[in-house]
N, C-alpha and C positions, 0 to 999 in steps of 0.2 A: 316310720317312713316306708317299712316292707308293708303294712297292712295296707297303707293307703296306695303305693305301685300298685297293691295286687288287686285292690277294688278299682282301682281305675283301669287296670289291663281286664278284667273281666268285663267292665262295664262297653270297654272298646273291641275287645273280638267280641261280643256278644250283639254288639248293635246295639245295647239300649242308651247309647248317649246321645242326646236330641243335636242332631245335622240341621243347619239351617245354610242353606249354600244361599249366596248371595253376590252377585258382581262388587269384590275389591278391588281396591289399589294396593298390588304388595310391594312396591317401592313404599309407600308411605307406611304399610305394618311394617316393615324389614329394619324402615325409621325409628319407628316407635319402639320398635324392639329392642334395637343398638342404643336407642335415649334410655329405657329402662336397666339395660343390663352397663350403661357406661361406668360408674362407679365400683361396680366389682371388676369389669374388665380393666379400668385402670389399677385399682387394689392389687389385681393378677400380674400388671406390667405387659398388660395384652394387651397395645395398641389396631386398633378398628382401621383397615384398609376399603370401604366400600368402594366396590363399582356398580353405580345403576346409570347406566347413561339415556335413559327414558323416563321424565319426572311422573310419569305415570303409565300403566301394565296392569291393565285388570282381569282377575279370571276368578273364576266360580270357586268362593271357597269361605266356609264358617272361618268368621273373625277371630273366635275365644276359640277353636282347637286350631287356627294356623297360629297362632299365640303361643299355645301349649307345646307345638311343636318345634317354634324358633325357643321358647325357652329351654327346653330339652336341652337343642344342641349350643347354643350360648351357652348354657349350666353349664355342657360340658367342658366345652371351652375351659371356662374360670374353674375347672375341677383337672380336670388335667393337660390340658397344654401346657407345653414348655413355657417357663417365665420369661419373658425378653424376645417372645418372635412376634411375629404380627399372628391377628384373625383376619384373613379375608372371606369379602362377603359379596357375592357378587349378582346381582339380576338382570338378566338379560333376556331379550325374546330372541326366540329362533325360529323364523316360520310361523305356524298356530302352535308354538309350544312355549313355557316359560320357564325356564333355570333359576333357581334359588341356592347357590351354594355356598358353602361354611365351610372354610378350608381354616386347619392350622396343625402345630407340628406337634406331636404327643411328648410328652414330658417319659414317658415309660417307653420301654419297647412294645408294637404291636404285634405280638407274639401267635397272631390269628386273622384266617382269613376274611374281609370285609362281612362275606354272610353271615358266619360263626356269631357277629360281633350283635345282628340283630335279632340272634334264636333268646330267647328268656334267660335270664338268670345268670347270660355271659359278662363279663368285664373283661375288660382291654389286656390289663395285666394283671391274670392269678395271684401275684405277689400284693397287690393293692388291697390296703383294708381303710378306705377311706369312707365316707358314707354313699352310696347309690346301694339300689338292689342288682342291677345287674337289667328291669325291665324297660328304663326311660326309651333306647330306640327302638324297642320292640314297639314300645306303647306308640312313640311319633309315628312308624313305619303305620298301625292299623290306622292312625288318626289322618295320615295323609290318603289312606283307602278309602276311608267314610266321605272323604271329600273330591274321593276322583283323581286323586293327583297319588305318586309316586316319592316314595323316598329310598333312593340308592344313596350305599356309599362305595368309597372307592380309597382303599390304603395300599401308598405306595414308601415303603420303607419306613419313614414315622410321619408321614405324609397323613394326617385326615380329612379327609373330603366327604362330606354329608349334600347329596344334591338332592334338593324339591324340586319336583316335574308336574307342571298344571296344562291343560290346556288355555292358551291367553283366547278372553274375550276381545281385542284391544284389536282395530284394524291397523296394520302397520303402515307409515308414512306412501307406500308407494299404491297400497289398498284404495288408499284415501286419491286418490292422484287421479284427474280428470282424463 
């Protein structure tokens, strides 16, 4: 599992992994994601709260690495969120921006600050010897660069919040408006 992080995190600061940006719908990937990952999220007893209140929000972005990178943070999810809280998942536009975020409550203490969490080879909690290398949001953080878009997170006490930042292609209802 480290060899293949560590070829994929090379392969992603280095630029050679082929970008194909293309007008999506991330309520419908966001979909797809939550359908793939539902059966483990149930397994984990992590019920899925979505909010997408737009059945479609499209902005410039490869399908197979926005994939890579909701699996990342769903993996993480079903790896260590606490058992019995919810995941929410929420997509929203805001202006010409689009929000994709992954909220749920750590099962560990988050014993480090948000940045810390996406330098190489950190894990959440020291104490943990579960399987990850320590690269998965380093690797999402470059994969959301190669596509234009932003991945911050934000921990508030065992609070984790993973947000994806795109520019939306998508004109908003009042755009549209004669």
């Amino acid at each position: 599992k480290l060899t293949v992080d560590l070829v994929e995190m090379s392969k992603a600061s280095s630029g050679s992994i082929p970008v194909n940006l293309a007008p999506v719908n991330v309520v419908e990937l966001v979909n797809q994601a939550l359908a793939e990952y539902e059966e483990k999220l149930q397994r984990a007893n992590l019920p899925v709260v979505l909010t997408a209140p737009q059945p479609e929000i499209l902005v410039s972005a490869d399908g197979r690495l926005f994939w890579r990178v909701m699996d990342n943070l769903l993996g993480n999810c079903v790896k260590y969120a606490q058992p019995g809280t919810r995941v929410y998942v929420d997509v929203v536009k805001y202006e010409k921006k689009v929000m994709i975020s992954v909220k749920n409550i750590s099962q560990a203490e988050l014993n480090l600050p948000a940045e810390e969490l996406m330098e190489r080879f950190v894990r959440g909690d020291s104490a943990r010897n579960t399987e990850g290398s320590g690269l998965g949001l380093n690797i999402a953080k470059t994969l959301m660069s190669l596509q234009k878009g932003k991945l911050n997170l934000v921990i508030d006490g065992d609070l984790f919040k993973a947000v994806l930042l795109f520019n939306c292609l998508s004109p908003t209802p009042e755009e549209n408006a004669p």
